[in-house]
C-alpha positions in Angstrom: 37.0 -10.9 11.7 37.2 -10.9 7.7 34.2 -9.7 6.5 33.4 -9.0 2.7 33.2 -5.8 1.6 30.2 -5.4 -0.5 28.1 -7.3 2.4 29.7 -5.5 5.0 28.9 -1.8 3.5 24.9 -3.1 2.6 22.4 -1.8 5.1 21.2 -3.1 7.9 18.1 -5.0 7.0 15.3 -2.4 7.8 12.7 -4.1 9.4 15.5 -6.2 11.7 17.1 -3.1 12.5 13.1 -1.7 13.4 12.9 -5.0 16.1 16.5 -3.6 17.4 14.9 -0.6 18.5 12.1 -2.4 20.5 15.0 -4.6 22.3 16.3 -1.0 23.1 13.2 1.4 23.4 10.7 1.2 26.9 7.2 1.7 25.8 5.2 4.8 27.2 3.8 3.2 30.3 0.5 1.6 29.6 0.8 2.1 26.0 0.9 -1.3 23.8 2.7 -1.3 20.6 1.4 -0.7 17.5 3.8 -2.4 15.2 2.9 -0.5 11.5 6.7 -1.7 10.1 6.4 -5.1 8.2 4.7 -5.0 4.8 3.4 -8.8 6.3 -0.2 -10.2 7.2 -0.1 -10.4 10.9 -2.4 -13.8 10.8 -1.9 -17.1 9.3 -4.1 -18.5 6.5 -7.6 -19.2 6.4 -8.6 -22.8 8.1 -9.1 -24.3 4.7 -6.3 -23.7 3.2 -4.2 -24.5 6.5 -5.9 -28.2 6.4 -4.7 -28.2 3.0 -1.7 -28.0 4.2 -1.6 -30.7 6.9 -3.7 -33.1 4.3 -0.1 -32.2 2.1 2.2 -33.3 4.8 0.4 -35.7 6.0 -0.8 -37.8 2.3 2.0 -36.4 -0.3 5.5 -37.9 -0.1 6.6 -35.9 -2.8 6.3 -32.6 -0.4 8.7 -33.6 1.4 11.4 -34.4 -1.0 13.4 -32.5 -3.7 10.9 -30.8 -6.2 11.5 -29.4 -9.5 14.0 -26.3 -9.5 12.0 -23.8 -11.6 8.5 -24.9 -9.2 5.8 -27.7 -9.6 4.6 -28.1 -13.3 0.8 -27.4 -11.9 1.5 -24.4 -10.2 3.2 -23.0 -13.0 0.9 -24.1 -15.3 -2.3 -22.7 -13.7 -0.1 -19.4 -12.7 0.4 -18.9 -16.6 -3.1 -19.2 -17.1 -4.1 -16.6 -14.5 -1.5 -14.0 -16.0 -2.8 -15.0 -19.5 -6.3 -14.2 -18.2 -6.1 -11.3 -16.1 -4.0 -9.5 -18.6 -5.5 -10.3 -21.9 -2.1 -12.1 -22.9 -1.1 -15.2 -23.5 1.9 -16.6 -21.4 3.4 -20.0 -21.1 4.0 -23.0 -18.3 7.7 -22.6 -19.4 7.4 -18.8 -19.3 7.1 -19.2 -15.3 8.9 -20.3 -12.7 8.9 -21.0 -8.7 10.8 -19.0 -6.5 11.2 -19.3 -2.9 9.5 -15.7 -2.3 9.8 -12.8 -4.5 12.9 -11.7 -2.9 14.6 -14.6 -4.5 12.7 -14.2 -8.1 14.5 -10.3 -7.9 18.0 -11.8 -7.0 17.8 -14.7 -9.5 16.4 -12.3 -11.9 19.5 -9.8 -12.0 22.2 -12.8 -11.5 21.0 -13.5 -15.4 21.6 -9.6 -16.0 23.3 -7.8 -14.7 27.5 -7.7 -13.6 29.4 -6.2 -10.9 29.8 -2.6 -11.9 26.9 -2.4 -14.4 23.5 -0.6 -13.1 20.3 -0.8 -12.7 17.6 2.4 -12.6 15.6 2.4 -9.1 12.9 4.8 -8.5 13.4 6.5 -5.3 11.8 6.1 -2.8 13.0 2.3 -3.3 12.4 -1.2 -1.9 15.1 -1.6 0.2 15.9 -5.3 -0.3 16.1 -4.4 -3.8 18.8 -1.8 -2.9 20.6 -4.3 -0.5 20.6 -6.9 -3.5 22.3 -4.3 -6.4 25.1 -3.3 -3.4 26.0 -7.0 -2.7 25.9 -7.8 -6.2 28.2 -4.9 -6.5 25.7 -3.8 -9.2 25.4 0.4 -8.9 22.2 1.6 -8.0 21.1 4.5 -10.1 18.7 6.3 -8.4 15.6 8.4 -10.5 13.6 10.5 -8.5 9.6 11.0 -8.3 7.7 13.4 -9.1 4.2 14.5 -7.6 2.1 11.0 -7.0 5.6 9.9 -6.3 5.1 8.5 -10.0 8.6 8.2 -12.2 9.3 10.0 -15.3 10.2 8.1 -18.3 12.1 10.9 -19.9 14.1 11.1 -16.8 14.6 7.8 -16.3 16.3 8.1 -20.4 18.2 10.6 -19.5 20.0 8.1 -16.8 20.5 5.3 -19.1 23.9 4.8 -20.4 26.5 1.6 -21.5 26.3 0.0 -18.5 22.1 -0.1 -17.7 21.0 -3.7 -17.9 17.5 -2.7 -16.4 14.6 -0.5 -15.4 13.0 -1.7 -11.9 9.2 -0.9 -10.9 6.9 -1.7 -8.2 3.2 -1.1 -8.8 1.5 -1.1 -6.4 4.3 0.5 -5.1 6.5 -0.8 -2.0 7.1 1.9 -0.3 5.2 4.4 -1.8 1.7 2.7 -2.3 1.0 4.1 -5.6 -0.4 2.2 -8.3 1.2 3.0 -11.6 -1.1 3.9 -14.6 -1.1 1.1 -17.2 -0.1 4.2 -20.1 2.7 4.6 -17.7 4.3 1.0 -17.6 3.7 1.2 -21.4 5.6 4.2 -21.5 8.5 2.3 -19.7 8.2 -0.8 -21.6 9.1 0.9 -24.3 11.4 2.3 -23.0 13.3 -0.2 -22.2 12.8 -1.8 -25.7 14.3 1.1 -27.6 17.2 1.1 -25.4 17.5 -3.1 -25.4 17.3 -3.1 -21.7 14.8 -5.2 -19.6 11.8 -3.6 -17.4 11.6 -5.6 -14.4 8.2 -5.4 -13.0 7.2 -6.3 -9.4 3.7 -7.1 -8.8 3.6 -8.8 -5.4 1.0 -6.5 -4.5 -1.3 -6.6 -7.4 -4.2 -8.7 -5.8 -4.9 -5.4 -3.5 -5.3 -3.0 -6.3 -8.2 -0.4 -6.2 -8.8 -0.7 -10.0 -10.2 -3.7 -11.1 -9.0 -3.3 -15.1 -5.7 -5.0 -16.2 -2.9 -3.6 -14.5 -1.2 -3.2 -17.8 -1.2 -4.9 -21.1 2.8 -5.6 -22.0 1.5 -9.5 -22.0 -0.6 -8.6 -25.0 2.5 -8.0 -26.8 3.4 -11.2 -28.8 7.4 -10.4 -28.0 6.9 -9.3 -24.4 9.2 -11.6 -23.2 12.1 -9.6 -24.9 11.3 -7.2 -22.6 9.6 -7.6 -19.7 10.5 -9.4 -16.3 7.8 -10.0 -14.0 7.6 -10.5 -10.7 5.0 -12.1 -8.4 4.0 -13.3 -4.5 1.7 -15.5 -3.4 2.3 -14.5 0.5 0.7 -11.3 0.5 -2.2 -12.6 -1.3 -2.9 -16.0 0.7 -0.9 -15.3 3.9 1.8 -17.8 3.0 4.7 -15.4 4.4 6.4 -18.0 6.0 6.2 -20.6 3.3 8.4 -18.2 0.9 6.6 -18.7 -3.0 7.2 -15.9 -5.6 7.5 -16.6 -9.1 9.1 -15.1 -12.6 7.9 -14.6 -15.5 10.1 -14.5 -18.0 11.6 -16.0 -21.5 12.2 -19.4 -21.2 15.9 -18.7 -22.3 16.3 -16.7 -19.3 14.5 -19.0 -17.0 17.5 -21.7 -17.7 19.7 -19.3 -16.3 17.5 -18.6 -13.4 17.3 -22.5 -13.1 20.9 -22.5 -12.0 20.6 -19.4 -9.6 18.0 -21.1 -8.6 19.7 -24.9 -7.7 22.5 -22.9 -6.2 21.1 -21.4 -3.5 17.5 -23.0 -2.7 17.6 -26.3 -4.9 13.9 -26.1 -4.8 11.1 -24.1 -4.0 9.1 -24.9 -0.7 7.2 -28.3 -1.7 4.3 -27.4 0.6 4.4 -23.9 -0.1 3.9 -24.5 -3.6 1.2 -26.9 -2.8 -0.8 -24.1 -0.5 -0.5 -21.5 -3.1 -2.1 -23.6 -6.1 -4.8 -24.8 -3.0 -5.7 -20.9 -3.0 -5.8 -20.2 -6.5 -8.6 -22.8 -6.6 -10.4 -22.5 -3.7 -10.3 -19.2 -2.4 -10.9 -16.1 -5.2 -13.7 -14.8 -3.1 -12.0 -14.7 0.5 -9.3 -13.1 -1.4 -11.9 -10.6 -2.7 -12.8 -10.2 0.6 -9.1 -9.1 1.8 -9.0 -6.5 -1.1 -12.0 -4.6 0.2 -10.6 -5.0 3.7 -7.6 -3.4 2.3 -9.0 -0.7 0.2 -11.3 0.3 3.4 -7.9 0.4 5.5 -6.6 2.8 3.0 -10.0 5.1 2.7 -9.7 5.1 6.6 -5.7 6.2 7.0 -6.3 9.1 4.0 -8.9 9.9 5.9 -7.3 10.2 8.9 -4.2 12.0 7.8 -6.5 14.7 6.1 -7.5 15.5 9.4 -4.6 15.6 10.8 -3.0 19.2 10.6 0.7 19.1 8.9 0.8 15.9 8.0 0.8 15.3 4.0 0.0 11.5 2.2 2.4 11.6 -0.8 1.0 8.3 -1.7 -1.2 5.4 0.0 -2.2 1.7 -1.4 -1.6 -1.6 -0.9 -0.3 -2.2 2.4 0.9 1.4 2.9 1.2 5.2 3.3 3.7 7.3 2.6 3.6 10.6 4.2 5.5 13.8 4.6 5.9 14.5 8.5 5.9 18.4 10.0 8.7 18.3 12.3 12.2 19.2 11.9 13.6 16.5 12.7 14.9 14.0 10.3 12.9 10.5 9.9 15.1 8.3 11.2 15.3 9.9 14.5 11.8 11.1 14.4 10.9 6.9 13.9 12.8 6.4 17.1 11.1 9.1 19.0 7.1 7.7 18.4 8.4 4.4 19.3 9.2 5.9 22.5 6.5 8.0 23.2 3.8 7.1 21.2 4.3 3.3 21.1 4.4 3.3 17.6 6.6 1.5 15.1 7.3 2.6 11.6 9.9 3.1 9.6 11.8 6.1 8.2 11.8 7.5 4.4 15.8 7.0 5.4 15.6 3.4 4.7 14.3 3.7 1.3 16.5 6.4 -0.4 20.3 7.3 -0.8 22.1 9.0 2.1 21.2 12.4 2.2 18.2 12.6 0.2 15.9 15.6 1.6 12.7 14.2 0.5 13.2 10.9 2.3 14.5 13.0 5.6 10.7 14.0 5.7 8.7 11.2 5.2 7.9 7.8 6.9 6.5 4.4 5.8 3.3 3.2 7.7 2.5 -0.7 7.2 -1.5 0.2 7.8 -2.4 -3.5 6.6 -1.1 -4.4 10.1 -3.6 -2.9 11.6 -7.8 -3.1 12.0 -9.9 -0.1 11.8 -9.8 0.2 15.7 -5.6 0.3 15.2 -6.1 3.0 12.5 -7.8 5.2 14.7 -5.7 4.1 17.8 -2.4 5.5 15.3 -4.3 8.4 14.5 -5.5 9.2 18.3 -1.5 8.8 19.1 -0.6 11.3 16.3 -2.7 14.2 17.0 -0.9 13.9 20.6 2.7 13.4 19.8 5.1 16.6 20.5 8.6 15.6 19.5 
């Protein structure tokens, strides 16, 4: 069987392979899983929003028919007004568009830059759909390494640049480090970029789960940002709308017209009732979503906790949905992942899947989804660690 060869030398996809293992793996007896893999909210959305939803399907004909291909005008009309507000910018309706999840707003984004055999600067550890996207696109993957805070170095990442770098790549907070970058660093990369005529792509699809309640950054205060900057945004994490697959760009409106034919390529549309759900929320449900933050940010407080209890274990970084953390055995990840699945019931994945082959920093760490789980799984994941033996 033919199969191509940049899709046939792109990884597994992580988390799929992670449900491979379960089909393979017998559970200690009388343990129940404790699935920390998925960067994913585990329930569906609120009531409200879910009868919104139904009222949609129900009452609109138009969500249920071919939409606009850059996203509802409403939606990206109140979405620039959000970003123009929480940033202290100002951003445009035609500076946004509707993607069908952030995944797609990343691979749309780099069909209008980038070419096979040009590259693209990924902070290690990366997001591994990111990675998968670059190899199919037959776009090299240059990778630049962290430093302590697992937070990346400007004048490391100029010392990689050369012809071929059509962009800089962040994720704040970051997937799957957790770390939230400091707004002086995104500036620091943002100009960067600029002096260098390269874009900064910058994925937020986490930003609603901060722990600081400033700005993120202020690149939207810069008149020209769109020269620039590239920004990325979900609405799943923040309303649970996973399955309904809305993300959005922010971008110059030159650039969105070549996203728009990415974009009626491969999807024709976003999601009509997706798109629907996610301006619902924006209206209706700031302080649930409040609510989820703090539920997050205790999660977190309760995992570093745990971990600096926990003797060998190290958190290189921790926000958002997860932890990153250096493991004590001698084992590598990837094998050690596969070994608490099978004796301590619990699924994770390996630094492996988020670095190049061979790197000795990702050998020794693992990714733990902790939004996945209540305070009663925390302590259940902590209660399994402390009585693990390899």
């Amino acid at each position: 069987m033919r199969i191509a060869d940049r899709i046939g030398a792109t990884m597994p996809p992580p988390v799929m392979e992670a449900r491979r293992w379960l089909a393979e793996t017998a559970l200690p007896e009388g343990m129940a899983l404790l699935n920390l893999s998925q960067a994913a909210p585990v329930a569906p959305p609120p009531e409200g929003l879910r009868r919104a939803i139904a009222e949609a399907a129900l009452s609109e004909d138009g969500a249920h028919l071919y939409g606009p291909v850059l996203g509802l005008p409403m939606l990206r009309e109140r979405l620039a007004a959000e970003i123009s507000a929480l940033y202290g910018g100002q951003v445009a309706a035609a500076e946004v568009a509707i993607t069908a999840g952030c995944n797609q707003a990343f691979c749309a984004t780099l069909a209008t830059l980038a070419d096979a055999g040009d590259e693209v600067i990924l902070p290690v550890p990366w997001y591994f759909n990111h990675k998968m996207w670059l190899d199919m696109a037959g776009v090299r993957a240059v990778p630049l390494a962290t430093g302590p805070g697992l937070l990346p170095d400007p004048e490391a990442a100029a010392a990689l640049i050369g012809p071929r770098t059509r962009a800089i790549v962040l994720v704040t907070p970051n997937n799957p480090g957790g770390v939230e970058y400091p707004p002086a660093l995104i500036a620091e990369f943002a100009a960067l970029a600029r002096a260098h005529g390269i874009a900064l792509i910058l994925d937020e699809t986490y930003r609603d789960f901060l722990a600081a309640s400033d700005a993120p950054h202020g690149l939207f205060a810069e008149p020209d940002w769109a020269e620039v900057l590239i920004h990325l945004y979900s609405f799943s994490k923040a309303y649970r709308l996973t399955g309904h697959r809305v993300g959005a760009i922010a971008a110059h409106p030159t650039r969105l017209a070549e996203v728009e034919k990415f974009l009626d390529t491969v999807s024709i549309c976003p999601n009509q009732l997706g798109q629907r759900a996610a301006l619902w929320g924006m209206g209706n449900l700031r302080q649930w979503l409040a609510g989820e933050r703090a539920e997050i940010l205790a999660r977190r407080t309760a995992v570093e906790a745990g971990f600096a209890a926990l003797p060998g274990w190290e958190v290189l970084g921790a926000g958002a949905y997860f932890a990153y953390v250096r493991h004590p055995f001698e084992m590598a990840s990837d094998a050690l992942a596969r070994r608490l699945l099978a004796r301590a019931g619990l699924l994770v994945l390996p630094g492996t899947m988020f670095a190049p082959e061979g790197d000795a920093a990702a050998a020794g760490a693992l990714r733990i989804a902790f939004a996945n789980a209540d305070r009663a799984g925390i302590a259940t994941l902590f209660e399994r660690l402390a009585g693990f033996r390899p």
